[in-house]
C-alpha positions as CSV (number, residue, x, y, z in Angstrom):
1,X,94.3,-54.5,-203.2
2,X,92.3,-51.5,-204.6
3,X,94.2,-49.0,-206.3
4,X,93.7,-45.2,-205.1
5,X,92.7,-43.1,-207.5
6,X,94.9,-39.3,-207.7
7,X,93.1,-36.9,-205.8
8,X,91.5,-34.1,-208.3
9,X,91.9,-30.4,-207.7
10,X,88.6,-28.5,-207.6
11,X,88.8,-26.7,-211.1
12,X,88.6,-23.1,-211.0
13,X,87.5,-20.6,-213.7
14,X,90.9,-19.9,-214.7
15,X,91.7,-24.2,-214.7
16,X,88.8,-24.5,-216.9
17,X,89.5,-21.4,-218.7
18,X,93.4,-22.9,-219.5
19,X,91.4,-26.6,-220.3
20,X,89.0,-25.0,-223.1
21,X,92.0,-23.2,-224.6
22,X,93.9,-26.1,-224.6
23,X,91.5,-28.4,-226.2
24,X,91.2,-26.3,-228.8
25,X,94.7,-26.2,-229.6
26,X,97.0,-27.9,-227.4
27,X,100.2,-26.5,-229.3
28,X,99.9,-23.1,-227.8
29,X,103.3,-21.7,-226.3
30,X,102.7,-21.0,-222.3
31,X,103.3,-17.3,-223.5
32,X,99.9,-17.5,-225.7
33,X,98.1,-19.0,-222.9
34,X,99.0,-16.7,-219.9
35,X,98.4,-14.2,-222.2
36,X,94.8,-14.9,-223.2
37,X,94.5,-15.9,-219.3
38,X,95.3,-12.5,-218.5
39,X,98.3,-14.5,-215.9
40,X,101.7,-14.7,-215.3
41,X,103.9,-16.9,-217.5
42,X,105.4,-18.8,-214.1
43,X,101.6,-18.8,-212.9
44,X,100.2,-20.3,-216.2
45,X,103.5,-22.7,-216.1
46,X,102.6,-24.0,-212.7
47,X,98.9,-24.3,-213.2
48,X,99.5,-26.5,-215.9
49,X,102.0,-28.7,-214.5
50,X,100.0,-29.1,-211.4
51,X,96.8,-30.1,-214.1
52,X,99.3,-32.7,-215.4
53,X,100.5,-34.1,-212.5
54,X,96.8,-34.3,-210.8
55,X,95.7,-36.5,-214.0
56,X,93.1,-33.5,-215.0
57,X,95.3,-33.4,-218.0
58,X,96.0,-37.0,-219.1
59,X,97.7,-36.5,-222.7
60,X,98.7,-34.6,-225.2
61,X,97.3,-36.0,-228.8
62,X,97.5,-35.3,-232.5
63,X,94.8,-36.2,-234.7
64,X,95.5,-37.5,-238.2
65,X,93.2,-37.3,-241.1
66,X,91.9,-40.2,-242.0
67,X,91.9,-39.5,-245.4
68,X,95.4,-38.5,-245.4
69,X,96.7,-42.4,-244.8
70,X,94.2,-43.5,-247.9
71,X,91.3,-44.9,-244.9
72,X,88.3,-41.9,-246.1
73,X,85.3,-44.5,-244.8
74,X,84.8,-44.8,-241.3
75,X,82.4,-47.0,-238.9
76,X,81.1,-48.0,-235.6
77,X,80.9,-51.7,-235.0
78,X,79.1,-53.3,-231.7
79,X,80.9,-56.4,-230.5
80,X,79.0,-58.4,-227.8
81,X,81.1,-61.3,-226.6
82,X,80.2,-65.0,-226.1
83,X,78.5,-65.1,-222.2
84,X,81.1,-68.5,-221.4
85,X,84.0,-65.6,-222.5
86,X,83.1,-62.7,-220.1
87,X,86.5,-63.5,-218.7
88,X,88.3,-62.7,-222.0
89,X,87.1,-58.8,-222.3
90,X,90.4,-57.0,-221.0
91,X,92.9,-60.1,-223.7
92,X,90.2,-59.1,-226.3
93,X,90.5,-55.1,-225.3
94,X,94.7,-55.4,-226.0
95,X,94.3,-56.9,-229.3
96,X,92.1,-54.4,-230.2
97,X,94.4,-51.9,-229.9
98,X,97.3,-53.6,-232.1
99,X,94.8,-53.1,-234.7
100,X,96.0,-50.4,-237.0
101,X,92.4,-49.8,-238.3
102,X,91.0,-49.1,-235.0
103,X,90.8,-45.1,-234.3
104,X,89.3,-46.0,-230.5
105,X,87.2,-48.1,-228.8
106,X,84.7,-48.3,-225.6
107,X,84.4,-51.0,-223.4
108,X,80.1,-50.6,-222.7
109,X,77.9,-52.2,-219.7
110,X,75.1,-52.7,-221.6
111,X,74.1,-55.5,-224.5
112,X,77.2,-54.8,-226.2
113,X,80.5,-55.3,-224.7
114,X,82.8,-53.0,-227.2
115,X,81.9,-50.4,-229.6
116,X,84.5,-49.9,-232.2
117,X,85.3,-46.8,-234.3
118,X,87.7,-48.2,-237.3
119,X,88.7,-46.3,-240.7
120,X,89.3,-47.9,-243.6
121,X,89.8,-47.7,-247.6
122,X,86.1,-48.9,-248.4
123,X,83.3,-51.4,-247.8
124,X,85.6,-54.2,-248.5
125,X,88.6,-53.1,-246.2
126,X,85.5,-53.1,-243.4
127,X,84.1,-56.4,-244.5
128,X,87.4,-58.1,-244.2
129,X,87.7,-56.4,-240.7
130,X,84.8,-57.9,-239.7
131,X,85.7,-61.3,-240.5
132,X,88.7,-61.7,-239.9
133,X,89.4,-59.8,-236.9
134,X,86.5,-59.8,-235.4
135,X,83.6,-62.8,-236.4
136,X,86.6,-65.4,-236.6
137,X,87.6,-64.6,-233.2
138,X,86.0,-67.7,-231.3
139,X,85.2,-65.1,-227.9
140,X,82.7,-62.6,-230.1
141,X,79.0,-63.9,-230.7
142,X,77.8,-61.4,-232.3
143,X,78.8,-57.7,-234.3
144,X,76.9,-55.3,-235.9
145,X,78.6,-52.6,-238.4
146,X,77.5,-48.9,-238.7
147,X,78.8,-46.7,-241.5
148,X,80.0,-43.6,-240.5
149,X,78.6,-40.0,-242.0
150,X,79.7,-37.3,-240.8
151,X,82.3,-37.7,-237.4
152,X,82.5,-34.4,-235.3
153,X,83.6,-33.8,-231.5
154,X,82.0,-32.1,-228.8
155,X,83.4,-29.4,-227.2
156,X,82.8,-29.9,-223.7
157,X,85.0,-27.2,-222.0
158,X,83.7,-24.3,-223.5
């Protein structure tokens, strides 16, 4: 049986307006909000419960600095699975997110399967990560590691 997806409001300018403020800080009371909205408290409220319960809004997040839990090195690793082990990519997806290394991940169409954004201490915290997480596991074929630069996010909404 397919499963319905939650039918999506049409976003309006204040919806989106609400979004961008949000994403920029997503601690801001409902009073802050309405008032840079230029709405009513209740009407601010209301909007963004209705954003909540429609899925627009799927979470609320912090984000931690990496370098804060002793992990300053960052990188992206492609993982392309073993063709006989297609049928393992959703088992191999939830063990990938036990990983405390692992920031997020994608699951890709493509030549890769996964692309992997870990932190870690250094080279060799990523090395062992490789190997033992990843190259040992008998469903991967194949990985390649990326180091990571400079990591900065879009902004999308505004």
């Amino acid at each position: 049986m397919v499963e319905s997806k939650k039918l999506r409001p049409t976003l309006d300018a204040v919806d989106q307006k609400l979004l961008a403020l949000l994403s920029e800080d997503s601690r801001r009371t409902n009073q802050a909000l309405s008032d840079a909205l230029g709405i009513a408290p209740s009407t601010c409220l209301s909007r963004l419960k209705a954003l909540k319960d429609s899925g627009v809004i799927k979470r609320f997040t912090v984000e931690v600095d990496p370098e804060a839990l002793g992990r300053s090195l960052q990188a992206l690793i492609s993982v392309r699975l073993r063709p006989g082990a297609r049928h393992l990519m959703k088992t191999f997806g939830e063990e990938l997110r036990l990983l405390p290394e692992i920031s997020q991940f994608f699951v890709l169409g493509g030549a890769d399967d996964f692309l992997i954004h870990i932190t870690a201490q250094d080279t060799e915290h990523i090395r062992q990560f490789v190997l033992e997480r990843l190259s040992s596991n008998p469903a991967v074929a194949a990985t390649q590691t990326s180091l990571v630069f400079e990591h900065a996010h879009g902004s999308s909404l505004t």
